[in-house]
C-alpha positions as CSV (number, residue, x, y, z in Angstrom):
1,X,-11.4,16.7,22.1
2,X,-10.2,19.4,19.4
3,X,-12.9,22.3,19.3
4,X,-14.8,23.3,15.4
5,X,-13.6,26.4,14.4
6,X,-16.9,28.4,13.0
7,X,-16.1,30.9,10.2
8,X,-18.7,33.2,9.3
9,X,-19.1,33.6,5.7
10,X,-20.9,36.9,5.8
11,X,-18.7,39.9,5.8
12,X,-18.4,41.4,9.4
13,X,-19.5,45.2,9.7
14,X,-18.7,47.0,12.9
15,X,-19.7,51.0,13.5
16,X,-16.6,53.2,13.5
17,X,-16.9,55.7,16.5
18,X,-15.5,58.2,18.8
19,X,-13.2,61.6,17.4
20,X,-13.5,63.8,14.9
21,X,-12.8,61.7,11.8
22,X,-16.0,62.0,9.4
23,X,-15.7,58.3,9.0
24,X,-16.9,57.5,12.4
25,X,-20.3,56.6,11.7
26,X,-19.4,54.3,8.4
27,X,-19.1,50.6,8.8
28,X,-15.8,48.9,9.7
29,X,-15.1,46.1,7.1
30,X,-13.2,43.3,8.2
31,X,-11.0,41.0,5.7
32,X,-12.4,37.8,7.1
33,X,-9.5,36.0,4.6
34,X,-6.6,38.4,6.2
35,X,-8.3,37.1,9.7
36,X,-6.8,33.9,9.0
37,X,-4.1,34.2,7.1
38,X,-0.7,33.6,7.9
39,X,2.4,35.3,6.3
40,X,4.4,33.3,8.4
41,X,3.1,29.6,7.0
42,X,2.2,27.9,3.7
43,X,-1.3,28.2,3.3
44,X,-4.1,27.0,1.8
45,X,-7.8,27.6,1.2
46,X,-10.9,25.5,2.1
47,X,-14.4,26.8,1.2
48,X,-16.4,24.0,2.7
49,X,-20.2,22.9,2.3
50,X,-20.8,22.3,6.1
51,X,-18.7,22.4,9.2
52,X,-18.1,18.7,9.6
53,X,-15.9,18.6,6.2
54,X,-14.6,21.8,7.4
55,X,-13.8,20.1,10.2
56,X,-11.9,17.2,8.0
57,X,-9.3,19.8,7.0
58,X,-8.4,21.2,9.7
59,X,-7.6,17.6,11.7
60,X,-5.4,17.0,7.9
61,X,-3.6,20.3,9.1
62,X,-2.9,19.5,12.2
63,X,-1.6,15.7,11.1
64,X,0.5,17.6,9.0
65,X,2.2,20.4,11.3
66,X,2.6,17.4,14.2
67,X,4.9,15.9,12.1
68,X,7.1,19.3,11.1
69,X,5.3,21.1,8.7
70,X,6.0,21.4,5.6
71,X,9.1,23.2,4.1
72,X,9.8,24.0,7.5
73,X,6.8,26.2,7.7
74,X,3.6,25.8,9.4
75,X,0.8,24.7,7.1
76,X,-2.0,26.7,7.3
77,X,-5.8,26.6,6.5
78,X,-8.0,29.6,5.6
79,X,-11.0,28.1,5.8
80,X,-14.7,29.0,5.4
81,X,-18.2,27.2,5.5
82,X,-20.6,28.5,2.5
83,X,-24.1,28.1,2.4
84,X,-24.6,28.3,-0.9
85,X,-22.8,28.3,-4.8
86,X,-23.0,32.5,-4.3
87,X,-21.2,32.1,-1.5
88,X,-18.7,30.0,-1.8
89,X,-17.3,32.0,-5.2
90,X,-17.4,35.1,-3.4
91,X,-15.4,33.4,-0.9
92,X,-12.8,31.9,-3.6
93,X,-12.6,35.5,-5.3
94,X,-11.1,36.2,-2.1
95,X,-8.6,33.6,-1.8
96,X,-7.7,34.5,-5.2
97,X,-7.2,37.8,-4.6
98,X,-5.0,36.8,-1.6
99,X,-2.6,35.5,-3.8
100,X,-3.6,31.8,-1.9
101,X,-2.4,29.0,-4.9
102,X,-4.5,26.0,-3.8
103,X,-7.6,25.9,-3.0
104,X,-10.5,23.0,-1.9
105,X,-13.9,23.2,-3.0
106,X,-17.0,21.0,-2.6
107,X,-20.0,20.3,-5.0
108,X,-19.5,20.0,-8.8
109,X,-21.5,23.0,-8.9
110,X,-19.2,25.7,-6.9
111,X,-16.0,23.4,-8.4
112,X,-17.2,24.6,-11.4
113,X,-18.3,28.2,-10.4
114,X,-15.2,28.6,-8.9
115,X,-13.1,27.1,-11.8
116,X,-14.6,30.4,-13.9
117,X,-12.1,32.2,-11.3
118,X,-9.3,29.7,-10.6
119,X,-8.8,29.0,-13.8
120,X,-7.5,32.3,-15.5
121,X,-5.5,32.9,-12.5
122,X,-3.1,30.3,-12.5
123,X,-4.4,28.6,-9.6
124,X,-4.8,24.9,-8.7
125,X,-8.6,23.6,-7.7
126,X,-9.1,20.5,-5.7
127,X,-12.8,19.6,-6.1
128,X,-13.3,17.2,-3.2
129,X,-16.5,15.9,-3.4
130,X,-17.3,17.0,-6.8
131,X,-19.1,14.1,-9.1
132,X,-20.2,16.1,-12.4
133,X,-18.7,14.6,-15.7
134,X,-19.0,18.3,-16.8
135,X,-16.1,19.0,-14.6
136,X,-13.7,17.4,-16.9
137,X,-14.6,19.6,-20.0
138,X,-13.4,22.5,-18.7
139,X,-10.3,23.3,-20.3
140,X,-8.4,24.0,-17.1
141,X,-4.5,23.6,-18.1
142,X,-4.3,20.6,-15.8
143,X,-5.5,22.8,-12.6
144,X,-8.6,21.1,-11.9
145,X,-8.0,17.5,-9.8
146,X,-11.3,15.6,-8.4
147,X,-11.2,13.4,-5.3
148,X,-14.2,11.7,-6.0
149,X,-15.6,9.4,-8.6
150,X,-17.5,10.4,-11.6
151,X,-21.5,10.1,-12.1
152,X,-20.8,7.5,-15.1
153,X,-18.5,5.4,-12.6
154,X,-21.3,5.1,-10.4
155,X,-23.3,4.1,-13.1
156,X,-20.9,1.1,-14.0
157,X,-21.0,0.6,-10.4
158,X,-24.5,0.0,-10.2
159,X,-24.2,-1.9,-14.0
160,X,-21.8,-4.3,-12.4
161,X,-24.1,-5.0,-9.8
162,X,-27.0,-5.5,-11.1
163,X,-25.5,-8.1,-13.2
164,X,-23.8,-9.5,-10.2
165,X,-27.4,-9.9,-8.6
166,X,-28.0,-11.9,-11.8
167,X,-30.2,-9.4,-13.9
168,X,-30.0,-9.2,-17.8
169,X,-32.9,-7.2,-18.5
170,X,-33.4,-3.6,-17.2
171,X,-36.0,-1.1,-17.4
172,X,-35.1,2.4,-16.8
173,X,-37.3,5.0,-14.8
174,X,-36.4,8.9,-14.7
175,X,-37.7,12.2,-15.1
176,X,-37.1,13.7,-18.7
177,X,-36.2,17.2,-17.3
178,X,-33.5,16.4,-14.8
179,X,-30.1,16.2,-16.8
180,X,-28.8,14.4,-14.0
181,X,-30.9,11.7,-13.4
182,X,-31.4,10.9,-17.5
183,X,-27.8,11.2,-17.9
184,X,-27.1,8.7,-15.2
185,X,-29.9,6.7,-16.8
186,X,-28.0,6.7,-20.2
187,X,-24.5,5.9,-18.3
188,X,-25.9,3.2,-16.4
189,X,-27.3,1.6,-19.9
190,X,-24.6,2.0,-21.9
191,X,-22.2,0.0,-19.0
192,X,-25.0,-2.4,-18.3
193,X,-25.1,-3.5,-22.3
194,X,-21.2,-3.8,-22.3
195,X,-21.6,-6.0,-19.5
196,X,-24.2,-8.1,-21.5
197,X,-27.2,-6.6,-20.5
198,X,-30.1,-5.6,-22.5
199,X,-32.2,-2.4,-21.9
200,X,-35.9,-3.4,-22.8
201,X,-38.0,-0.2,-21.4
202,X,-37.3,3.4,-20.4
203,X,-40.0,4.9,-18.9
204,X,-40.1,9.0,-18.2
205,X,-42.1,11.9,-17.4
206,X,-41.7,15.5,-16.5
207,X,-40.6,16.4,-12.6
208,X,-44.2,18.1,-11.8
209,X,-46.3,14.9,-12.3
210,X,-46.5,13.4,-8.9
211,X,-48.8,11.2,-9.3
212,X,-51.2,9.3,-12.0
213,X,-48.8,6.8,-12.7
214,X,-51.0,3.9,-14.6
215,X,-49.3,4.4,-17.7
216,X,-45.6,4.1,-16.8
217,X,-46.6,1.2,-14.4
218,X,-48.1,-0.7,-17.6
219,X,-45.2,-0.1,-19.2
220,X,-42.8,-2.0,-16.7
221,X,-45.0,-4.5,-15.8
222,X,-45.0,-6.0,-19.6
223,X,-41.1,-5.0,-20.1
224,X,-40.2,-8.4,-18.8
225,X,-37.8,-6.4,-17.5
226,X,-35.4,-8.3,-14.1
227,X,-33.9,-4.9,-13.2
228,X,-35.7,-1.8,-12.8
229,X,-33.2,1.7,-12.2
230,X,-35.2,3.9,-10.4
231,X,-33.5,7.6,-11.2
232,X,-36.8,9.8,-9.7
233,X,-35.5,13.1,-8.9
234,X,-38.1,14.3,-6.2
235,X,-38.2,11.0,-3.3
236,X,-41.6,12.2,-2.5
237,X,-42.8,11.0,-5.6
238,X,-40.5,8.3,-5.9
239,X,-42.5,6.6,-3.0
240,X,-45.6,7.8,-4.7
241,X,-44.3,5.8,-7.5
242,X,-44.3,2.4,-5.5
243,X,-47.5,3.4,-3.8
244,X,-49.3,3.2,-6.8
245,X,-47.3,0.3,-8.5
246,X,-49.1,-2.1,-6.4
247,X,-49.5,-4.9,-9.2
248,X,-45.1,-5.1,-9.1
249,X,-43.8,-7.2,-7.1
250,X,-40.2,-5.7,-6.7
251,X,-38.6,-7.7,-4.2
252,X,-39.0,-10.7,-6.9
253,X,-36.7,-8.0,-9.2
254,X,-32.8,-6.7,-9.0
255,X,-34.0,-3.3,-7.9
256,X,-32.2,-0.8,-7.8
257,X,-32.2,3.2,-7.3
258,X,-29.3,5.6,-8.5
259,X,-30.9,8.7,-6.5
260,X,-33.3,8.0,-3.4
261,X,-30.5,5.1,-1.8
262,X,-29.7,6.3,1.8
263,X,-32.6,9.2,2.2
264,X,-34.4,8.7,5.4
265,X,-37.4,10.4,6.1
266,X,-38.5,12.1,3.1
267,X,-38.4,9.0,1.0
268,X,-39.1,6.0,3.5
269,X,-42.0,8.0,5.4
270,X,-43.9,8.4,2.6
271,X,-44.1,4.8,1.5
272,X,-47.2,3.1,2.2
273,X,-46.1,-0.4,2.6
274,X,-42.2,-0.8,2.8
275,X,-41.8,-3.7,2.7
276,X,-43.3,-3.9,-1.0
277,X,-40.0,-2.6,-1.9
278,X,-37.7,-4.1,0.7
279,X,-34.3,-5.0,-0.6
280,X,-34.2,-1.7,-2.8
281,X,-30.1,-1.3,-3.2
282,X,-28.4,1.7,-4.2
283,X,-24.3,3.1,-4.5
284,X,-24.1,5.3,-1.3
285,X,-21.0,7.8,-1.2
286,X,-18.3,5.9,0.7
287,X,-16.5,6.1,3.5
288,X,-13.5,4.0,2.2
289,X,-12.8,0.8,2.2
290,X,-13.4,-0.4,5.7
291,X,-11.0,-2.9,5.6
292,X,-8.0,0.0,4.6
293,X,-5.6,1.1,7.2
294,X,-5.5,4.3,6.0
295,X,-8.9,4.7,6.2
296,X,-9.6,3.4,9.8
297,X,-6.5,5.5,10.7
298,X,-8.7,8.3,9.2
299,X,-11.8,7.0,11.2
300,X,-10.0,6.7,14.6
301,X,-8.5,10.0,14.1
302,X,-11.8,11.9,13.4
303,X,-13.8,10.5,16.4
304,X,-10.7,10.6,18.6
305,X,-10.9,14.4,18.1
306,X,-14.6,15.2,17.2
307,X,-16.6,12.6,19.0
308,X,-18.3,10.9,16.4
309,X,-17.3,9.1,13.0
310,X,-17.0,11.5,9.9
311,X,-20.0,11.0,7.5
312,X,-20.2,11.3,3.6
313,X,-17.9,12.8,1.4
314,X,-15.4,13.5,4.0
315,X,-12.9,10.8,2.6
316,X,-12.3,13.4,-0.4
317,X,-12.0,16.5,1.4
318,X,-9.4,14.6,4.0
319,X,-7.4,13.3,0.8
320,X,-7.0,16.7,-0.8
321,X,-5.9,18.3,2.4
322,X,-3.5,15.8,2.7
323,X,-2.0,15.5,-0.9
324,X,-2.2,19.2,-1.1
325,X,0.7,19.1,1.5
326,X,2.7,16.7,0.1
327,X,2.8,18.0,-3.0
328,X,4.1,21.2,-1.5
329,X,6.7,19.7,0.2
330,X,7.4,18.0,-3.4
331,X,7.1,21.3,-5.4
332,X,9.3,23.4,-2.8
333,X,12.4,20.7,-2.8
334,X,11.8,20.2,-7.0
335,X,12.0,23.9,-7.4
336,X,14.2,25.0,-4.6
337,X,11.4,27.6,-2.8
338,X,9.6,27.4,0.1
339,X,6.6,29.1,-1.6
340,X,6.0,27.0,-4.8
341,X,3.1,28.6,-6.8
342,X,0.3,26.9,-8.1
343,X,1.9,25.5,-11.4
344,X,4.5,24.2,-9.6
345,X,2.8,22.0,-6.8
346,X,0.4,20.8,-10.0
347,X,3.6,19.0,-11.6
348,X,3.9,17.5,-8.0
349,X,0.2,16.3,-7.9
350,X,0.3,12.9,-9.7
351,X,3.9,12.9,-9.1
352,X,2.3,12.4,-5.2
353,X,-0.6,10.6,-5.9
354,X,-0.4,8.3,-8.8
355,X,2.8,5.4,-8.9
356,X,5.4,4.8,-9.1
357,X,7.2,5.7,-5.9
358,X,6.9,3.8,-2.3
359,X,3.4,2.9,-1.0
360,X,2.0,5.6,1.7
361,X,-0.8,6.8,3.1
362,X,-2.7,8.6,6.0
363,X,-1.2,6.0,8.3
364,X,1.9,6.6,7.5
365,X,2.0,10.2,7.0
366,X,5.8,10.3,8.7
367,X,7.1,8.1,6.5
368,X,5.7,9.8,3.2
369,X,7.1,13.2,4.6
370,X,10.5,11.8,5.6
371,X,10.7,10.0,1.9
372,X,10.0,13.9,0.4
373,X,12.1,15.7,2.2
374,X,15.3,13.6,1.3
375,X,14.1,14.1,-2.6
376,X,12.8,10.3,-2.8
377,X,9.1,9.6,-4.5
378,X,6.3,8.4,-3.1
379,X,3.3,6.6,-4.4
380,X,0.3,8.5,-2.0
381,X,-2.5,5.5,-1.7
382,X,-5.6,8.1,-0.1
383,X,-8.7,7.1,2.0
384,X,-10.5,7.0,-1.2
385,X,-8.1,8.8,-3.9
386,X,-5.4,6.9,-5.4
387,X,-4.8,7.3,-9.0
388,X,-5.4,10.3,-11.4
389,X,-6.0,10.1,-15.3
390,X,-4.9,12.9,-17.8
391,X,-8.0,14.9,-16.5
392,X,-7.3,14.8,-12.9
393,X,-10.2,12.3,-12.6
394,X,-9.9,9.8,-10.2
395,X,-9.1,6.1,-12.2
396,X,-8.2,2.7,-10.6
397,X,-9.2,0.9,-7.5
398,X,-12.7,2.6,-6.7
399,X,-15.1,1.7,-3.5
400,X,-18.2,2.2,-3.2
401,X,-21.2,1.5,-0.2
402,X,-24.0,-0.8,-1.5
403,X,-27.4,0.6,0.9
404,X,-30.5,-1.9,1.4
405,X,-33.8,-0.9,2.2
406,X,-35.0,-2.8,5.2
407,X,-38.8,-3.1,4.9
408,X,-39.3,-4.4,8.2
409,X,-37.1,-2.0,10.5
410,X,-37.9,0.9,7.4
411,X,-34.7,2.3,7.5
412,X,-31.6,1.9,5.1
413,X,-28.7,-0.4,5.9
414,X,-25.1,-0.2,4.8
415,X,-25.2,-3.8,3.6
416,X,-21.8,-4.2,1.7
417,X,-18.8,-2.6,-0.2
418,X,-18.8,-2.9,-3.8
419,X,-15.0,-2.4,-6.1
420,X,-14.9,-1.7,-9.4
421,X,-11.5,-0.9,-11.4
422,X,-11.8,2.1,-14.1
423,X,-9.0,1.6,-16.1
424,X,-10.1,5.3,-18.2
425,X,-12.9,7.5,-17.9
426,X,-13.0,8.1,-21.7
């Protein structure tokens, strides 16, 4: 079973001591990037939101160097686990500054904390798990590339299926202070419309009322509404929400939640009778399309080596790790270096990912290499990844997990896959 590698994010002080230096007594800094870096390899940095996707990279590193490297070189990982957005752009000022030209991040909000850094510098930023329209207005001179899809392409998502449960009327319930939830509100409406849909009440209120919900209730229950998006930011109060909506009965409606779908405890042990609400649906981050090769190859790899099956958002960080390399081994044979910088292995990106080029993928990570390296194209197909827009947003053939709320067994249930095609994000 390959072992986790645990980086400490903290800087590491030891006491100097012993002789006559006067030094002796001040801390010893170590350079936890110089730690891992290797002068020797092609590397790359990771700053990772929790071991397992950490983890993710490091089994895409070691697919890669099984099968020669790239350039002839080892490829190699600095990697780090942050704890928080602080954190994690300390921690990419530091691959900056180590002259590192790729780097992986996770959460739109370090992606675009670190872009503040990345950005002026010349370097290239994979945001793996990163899900923020606001991401794509940075102007970024094409260094920015997503492996995820975009909050308004989960909202035609859930558009397309509530009109594939058969609703035509939707009521729309959010807080008024939560940018996220109200924007995925407005995203959801305007695809549900231009799907035929109508949008006959949106109902809001500030995040601190958590209770005292007569008057939003009376509003949806005279809508006529057949849909209801549920968008409440705080799940406590979500299930507060049904608790008091006891005159509804949901499971007669296409009901449907854009931000409480797949949260266990918090949202399902607070709900007084479950099974008032069972049938709930929401878009869960996927794990791929099950049926995929690449993706099961991805799977069997992961809990060959870790023990277990990876969990959410770890299709995107495997993707980048892996399209990060090729498009090295592209850059390096394009430009005739074996240490392309940042500019250069950008050119390569979509040249990797998007068509045309012959079909490849994580199971068939040989092939793809041995295609490269004698100056052919290829045409990367990722776990989840496959297609990049002008942006570096992710277009195409996208997946996503449909979750049910089981009101009997009170626990959430991965019920289907749902594919939608985004031909532009625009």
């Amino acid at each position: 079973m390959f072992s986790s590698r645990f980086i400490f994010v903290s800087t590491l002080l030891l006491c100097g001591c012993g002789g006559e230096n006067d030094d002796a007594d001040q801390p010893l800094v170590l350079d936890i990037v110089a730690e891992q870096f290797n002068e020797e390899a092609i590397n790359f940095g990771s700053v990772a939101a929790r071991q397992e996707r950490l983890d993710v990279c490091l089994l895409a590193v070691k697919q890669i160097n099984d099968l020669g490297g790239i350039l002839g070189k080892e490829l190699n990982l600095v990697g780090f686990v942050a704890r928080s957005t602080a954190e994690s752009t300390e921690l990419v000022q530091k691959l900056v500054d180590a002259d590192i030209q790729a780097l992986e991040v996770q959460f739109s909000s370090r992606a675009i904390a670190a872009a503040d850094i990345t950005v002026p510098e010349g370097r290239l930023l994979m945001a793996s798990t990163a899900q923020s329209p606001s991401l794509t207005d940075i102007a970024d001179k094409d260094l920015i590339f997503r492996f995820q899809a975009r909050t308004d392409t989960i909202a035609v998502a859930l558009a397309e299926l509530a009109i594939m449960r058969g609703g035509s009327k939707a009521a729309l319930i959010f807080n008024d202070d939560d940018s996220f939830g109200q924007r995925l509100s407005e995203q959801f409406a305007d695809a549900f419309m231009a799907l035929g849909g109508e949008i006959v009440a949106t109902i809001s209120f500030p995040i601190s009322k958590a209770s005292g919900f007569d008057g939003e209730i009376a509003i949806l229950a005279s809508s006529g509404a057949d849909v209801v998006l549920n968008n409440i930011l705080e799940v406590g109060i979500a299930a507060n929400f049904y608790n008091e909506a006891v005159t509804i009965d949901f499971t007669r409606l296409v009901h449907l939640s854009g931000s409480i779908a797949g949260v266990e405890a918090s949202f399902l042990d607070n709900l007084i009778e479950p099974m008032r609400i069972s049938g709930l649906e929401g878009i869960q981050s996927t794990r791929g399309l099950q049926t995929d090769e690449n993706v099961i190859f991805f799977q069997t790899s992961f809990l060959e080596f870790f023990g277990a099956l990876p969990g959410a958002f770890t299709n995107g960080v495997y993707d980048a790790c892996q399209v990060v390399a090729l498009a090295i081994e592209r850059a390096g044979r394009e430009h005739n270096t074996d240490n392309p910088d940042a500019e250069m292995i950008r050119d390569s990106f979509r040249a990797v990912l998007n068509p045309p080029g012959e079909v490849v993928g994580a199971a068939s990570l040989q092939h793809a290499l041995d295609i490269l390296r004698n100056n052919g194209e290829i045409d990367f197909n990722g776990t989840y990844a496959r297609q990049w827009d002008e942006n570096g947003d992710l277009i195409g053939r996208l997946v996503f997990d449909i979750s049910t709320l089981d009101g009997i067994k009170v626990e959430w249930v991965a019920s289907a896959q749902l594919t939608v095609f985004i031909e532009s994000n625009d």
